[in-house]
C-alpha positions in Angstrom: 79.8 73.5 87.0 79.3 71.8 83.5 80.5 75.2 81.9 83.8 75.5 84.0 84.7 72.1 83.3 84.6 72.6 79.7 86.3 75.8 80.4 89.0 74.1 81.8 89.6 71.7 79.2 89.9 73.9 76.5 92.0 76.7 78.1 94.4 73.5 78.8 94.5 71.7 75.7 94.8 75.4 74.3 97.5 76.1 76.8 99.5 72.6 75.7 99.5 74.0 72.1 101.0 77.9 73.1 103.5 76.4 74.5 104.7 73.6 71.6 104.7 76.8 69.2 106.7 78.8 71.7 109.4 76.1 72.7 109.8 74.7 68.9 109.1 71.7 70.5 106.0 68.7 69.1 106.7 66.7 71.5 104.9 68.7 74.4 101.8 67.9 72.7 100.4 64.4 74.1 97.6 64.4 72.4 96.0 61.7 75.6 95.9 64.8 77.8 92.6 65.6 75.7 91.3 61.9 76.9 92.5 62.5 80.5 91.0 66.0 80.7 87.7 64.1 79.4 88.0 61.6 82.4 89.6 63.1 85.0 88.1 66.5 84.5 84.9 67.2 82.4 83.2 63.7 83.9 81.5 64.5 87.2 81.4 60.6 88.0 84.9 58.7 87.8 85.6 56.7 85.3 89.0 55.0 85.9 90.1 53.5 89.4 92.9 56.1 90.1 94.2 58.2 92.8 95.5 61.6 91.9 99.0 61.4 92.9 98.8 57.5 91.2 98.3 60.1 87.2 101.9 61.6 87.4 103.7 58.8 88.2 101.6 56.9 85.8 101.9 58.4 83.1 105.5 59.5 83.6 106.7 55.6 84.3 104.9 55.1 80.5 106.5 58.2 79.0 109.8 56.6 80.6 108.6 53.2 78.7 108.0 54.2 75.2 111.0 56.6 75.1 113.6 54.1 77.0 112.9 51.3 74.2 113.7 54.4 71.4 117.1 55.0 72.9 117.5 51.3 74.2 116.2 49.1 71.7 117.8 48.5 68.1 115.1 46.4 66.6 112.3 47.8 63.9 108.9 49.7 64.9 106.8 46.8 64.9 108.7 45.2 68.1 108.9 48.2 70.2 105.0 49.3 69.6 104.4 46.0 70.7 106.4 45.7 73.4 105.3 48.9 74.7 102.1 47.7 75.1 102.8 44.7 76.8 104.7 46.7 79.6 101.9 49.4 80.0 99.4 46.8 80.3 101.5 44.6 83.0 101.9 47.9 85.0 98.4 48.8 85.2 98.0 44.8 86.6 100.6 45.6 89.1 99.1 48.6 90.3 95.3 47.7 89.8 94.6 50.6 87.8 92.0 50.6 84.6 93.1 54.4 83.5 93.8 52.8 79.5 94.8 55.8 78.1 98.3 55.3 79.9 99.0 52.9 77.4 98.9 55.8 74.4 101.7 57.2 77.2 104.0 54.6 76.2 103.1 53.7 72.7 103.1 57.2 71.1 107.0 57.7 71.3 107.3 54.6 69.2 104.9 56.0 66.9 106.7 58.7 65.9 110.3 57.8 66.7 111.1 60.3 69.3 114.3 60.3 71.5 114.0 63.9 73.0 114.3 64.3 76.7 111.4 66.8 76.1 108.5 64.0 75.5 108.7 62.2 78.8 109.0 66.2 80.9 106.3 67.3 78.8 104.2 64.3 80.0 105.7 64.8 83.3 104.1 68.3 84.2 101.2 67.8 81.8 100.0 64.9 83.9 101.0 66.5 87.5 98.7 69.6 86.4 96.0 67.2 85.4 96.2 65.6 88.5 96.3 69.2 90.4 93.1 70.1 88.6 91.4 67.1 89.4 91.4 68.7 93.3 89.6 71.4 91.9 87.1 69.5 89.9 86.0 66.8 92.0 84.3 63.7 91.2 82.0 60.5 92.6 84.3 57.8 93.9 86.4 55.8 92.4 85.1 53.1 90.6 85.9 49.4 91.7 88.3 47.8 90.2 87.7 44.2 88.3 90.9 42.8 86.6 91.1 41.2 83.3 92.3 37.8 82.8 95.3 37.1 80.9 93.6 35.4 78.2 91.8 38.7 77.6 94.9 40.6 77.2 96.7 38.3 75.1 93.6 38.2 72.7 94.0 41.6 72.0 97.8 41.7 72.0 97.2 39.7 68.9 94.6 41.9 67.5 96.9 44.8 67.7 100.2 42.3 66.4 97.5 41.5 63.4 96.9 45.1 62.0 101.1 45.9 63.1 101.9 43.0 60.5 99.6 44.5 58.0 101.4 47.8 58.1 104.4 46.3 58.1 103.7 44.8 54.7 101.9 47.8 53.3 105.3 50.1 54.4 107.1 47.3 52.0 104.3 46.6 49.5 102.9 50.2 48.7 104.4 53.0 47.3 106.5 55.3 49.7 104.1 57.8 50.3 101.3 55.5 50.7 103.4 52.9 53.3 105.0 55.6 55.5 101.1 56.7 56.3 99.6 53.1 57.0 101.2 52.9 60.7 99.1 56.3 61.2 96.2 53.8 61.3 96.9 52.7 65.0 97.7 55.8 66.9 97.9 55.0 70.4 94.3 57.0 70.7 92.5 53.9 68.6 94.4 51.3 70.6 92.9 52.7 73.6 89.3 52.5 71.8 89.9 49.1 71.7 90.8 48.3 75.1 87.3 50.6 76.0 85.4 48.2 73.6 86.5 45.2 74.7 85.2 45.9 78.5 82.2 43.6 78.5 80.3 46.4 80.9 81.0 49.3 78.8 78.2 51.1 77.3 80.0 52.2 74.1 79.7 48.6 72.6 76.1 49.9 72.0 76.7 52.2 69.9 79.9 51.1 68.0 78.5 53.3 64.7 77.9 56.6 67.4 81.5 56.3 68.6 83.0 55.5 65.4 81.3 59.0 63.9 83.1 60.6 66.8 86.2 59.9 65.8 86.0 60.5 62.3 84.8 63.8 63.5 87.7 64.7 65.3 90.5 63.4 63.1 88.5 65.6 60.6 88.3 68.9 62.5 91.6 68.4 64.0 93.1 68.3 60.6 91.2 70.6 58.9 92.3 73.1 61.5 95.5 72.1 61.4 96.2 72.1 57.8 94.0 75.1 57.2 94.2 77.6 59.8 97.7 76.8 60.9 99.8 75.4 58.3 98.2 77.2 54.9 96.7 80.4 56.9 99.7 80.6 59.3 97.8 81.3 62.0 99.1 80.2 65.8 98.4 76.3 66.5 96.6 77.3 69.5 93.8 79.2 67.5 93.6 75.2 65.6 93.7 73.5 68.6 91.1 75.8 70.5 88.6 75.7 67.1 88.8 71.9 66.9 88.6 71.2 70.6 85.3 73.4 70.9 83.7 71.3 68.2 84.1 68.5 70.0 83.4 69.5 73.3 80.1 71.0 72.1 79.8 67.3 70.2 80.2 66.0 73.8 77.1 67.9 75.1 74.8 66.1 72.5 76.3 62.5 72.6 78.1 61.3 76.1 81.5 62.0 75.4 84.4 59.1 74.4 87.6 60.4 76.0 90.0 58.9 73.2 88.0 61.1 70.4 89.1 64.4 71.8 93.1 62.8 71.8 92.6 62.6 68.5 91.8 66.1 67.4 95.3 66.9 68.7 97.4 64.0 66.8 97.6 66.1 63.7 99.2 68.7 65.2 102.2 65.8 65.1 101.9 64.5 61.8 104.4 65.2 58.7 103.2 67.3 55.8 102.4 64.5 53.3 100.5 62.3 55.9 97.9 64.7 57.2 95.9 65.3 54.6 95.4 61.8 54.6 94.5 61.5 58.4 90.9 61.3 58.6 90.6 58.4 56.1 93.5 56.8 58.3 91.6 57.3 61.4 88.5 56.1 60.1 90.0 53.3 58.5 91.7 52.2 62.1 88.7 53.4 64.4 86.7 50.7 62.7 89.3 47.9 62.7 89.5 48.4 66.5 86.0 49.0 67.8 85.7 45.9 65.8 88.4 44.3 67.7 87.5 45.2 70.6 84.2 43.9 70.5 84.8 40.3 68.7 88.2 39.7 71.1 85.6 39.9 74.1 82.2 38.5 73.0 79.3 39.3 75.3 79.4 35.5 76.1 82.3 33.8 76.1 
């Protein structure tokens, strides 16, 4: 059962690349289906307290978010990312759901500065297939529940709102080239790595260096096959994406896997020329601000 799951995943994530090439379209690729396939699909015990029909709608409603305060919103990046946050976080309290990587839903539309219709349908019937597939790949129970006080989530409001202002001064302190790549440092992927760290319970805050390496890891072998095989070889995406997710899914069978790390082998594949060379350092660089985050915004003992 181990084999088909992996199977699965990589024929998907595959899948989600084929047909970004074939529409002309980036913004199919949502880069959290790689996480989601990790928890809702290649874990046989559940990891998030979700019903399948509650991941469409979900993620969808987030989609909605992030894109709505693009069209709706006139103000600068740092408000919006921020603000998308907020929201994504207040509707998983409402609906007393810990599935995290709905934030990178909302938050990754900002990122990038989309306003295409095509994000939020591409996010739409990515999620309603993960959500059909999770019949076919069933899992343990759900696990319970336990909500998060609101000091917790403002604590790491204002870690994210800390390393937000510090790209905001690097965009006007660095050069041009340098400033445009320092928000690249908090794709929605590492945000969600820091919502994972700061859970108290969660066995990842033992080994901080272990997850750390597996992110670095994938920002590298997503780029490299991006850059490489795709963009300098001009081979089709989908032979980059299925290289790069078979590394890490082969990563995954030696340590346990961390669903954000496999998003990230798939944010390259939406990053501008000058920028993703550049990405692992980025990644690295932001991995360790937020595991650190993560980790000092919720100390074992409060």
């Amino acid at each position: 059962m181990r084999g088909v799951r992996h199977l699965a995943t990589l024929l998907f994530l595959t899948a989600i690349a084929i047909a970004a090439e074939a529409t002309g379209q980036r913004e199919v690729v949502f880069p959290e289906a790689g996480a989601l396939c990790v928890g809702l699909w290649l874990m046989p015990k559940a990891v998030w307290n979700v019903r399948g029909r509650q991941v469409p709608l979900l993620l969808t409603g987030a989609a909605l978010i992030g894109w709505g305060l693009n069209q709706l919103l006139p103000v600068g990046f740092e408000i919006r990312f921020l603000l998308a946050f907020c929201a994504v976080v207040l509707l998983l309290r409402t609906v007393r759901c810990n599935m995290y990587p709905v934030v990178s839903a909302a938050m990754l539309p900002v990122l990038i500065g989309t306003t295409s219709w095509v994000y939020p349908v591409s996010v739409a019937v990515l999620s309603t297939l993960l959500a059909v597939g999770r019949r076919w790949l069933p899992q343990t129970e759900r696990v319970e529940y336990r909500p998060y006080g609101l000091r917790h989530w403002l604590r790491l409001a204002a870690a994210l709102a800390l390393i937000v202002a510090a790209g905001f001064a690097a965009r006007r302190l660095l050069p041009e080239a340098w400033g445009t790549g320092a928000h690249y440092c908090m794709v929605p992927p590492l945000v969600v790595t820091m919502i994972e760290f700061a859970n108290r319970r969660s066995g990842f805050r033992k080994r901080p260096w272990t997850v750390w390496g597996l992110i670095v890891v994938a920002a590298a072998v997503g780029t490299a096959a991006e850059l490489w095989l795709h963009r300098t070889a001009g081979l089709p995406m989908a032979v980059g994406v299925a290289c790069s997710a078979t590394a890490m899914l082969l990563l995954f069978r030696r340590y346990k896997p961390f669903a954000p790390a496999l998003a990230i082998t798939l944010v390259p594949l939406l990053l501008p020329d000058g920028v993703l060379p550049w990405f692992p350092l980025l990644a690295a660089l932001g991995a360790a601000y937020f595991i650190a985050a993560g980790i000092l915004t919720a100390p074992a003992k409060d």
